[in-house]
Residue, then its C-alpha position, 0 to 999 in steps of 0.5 A: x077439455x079435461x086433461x083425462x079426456x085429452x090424455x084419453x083421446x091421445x094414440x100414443x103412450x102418456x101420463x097423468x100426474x099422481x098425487x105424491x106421498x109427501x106432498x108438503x115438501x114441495x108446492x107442487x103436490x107431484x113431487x116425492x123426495x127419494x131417499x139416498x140408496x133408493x133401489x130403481x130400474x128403468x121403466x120400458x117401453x117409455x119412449x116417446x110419451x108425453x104429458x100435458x102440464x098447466x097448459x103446455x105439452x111436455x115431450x121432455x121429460x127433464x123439462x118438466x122434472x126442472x119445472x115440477x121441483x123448480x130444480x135445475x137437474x143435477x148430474x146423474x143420480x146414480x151412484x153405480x154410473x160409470x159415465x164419463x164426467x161430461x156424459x154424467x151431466x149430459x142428463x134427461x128425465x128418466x122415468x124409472x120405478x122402485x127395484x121389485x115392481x114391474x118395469x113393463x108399465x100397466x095402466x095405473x102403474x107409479x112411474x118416477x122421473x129423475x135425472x139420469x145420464x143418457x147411458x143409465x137411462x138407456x132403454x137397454x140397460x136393466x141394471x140396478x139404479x142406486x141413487x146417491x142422494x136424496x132425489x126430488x122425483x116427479x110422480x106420474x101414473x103410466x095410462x096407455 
């Protein structure tokens, strides 16, 4: 079965991979490096969603980020976090889009996945998202 259709047939939020925009800086063509002082926000409506990748079903979205980049994620990325030490590493895969765009996904949207402490990453939280440093990001279209 092909991946659209699976992805397709599925009752709940998912993903599908996207082609990145600078595909010849990692193997995988599913990684975009963002750039240090990237303007972000965090998507909504993004719990619970999944993605099938080579073979295996990802409900983790730090799983596959550290699969994609071949990267063991790092602390926060946000430079504005205001976590303590041992919250700042206790990180998860966020999915987040560029300041400007819709946070409220539509079919077809780019969504990122980077390394956010939980607290940055709450569904709550609207702030402005600041990375950094330069950040590996996992590129994905949302398909509801």
């Amino acid at each position: 079965m092909f991946l659209d259709d699976y992805l397709s047939n599925l009752p709940r939020k998912s993903l599908v991979l996207a082609e990145s925009a600078l595909p010849f800086l990692f193997s995988n063509q599913n990684v975009e490096i963002l750039s240090k002082g990237t303007k972000m926000r965090n998507a909504t409506g993004t719990t619970d969603d999944s993605i099938e990748y080579d073979g295996k079903q990802y409900h983790n979205m730090i799983e596959l980020w550290e699969t994609l980049t071949e990267e063991e994620a790092p602390s926060c990325v946000n430079e504005k976090c205001q976590s303590s030490p041992y919250e700042e590493n206790d990180v998860v895969g966020a999915h987040v889009v560029k300041s400007g765009e819709n946070t409220d996904l539509s079919d077809g949207d780019k969504v990122f996945i980077i390394p956010l402490c939980r607290k940055c990453n709450h569904h709550k939280n609207n702030k402005l998202i600041v990375l950094k440093r330069d950040t590996p990001a996992v590129v994905l279209k949302w398909t509801k």
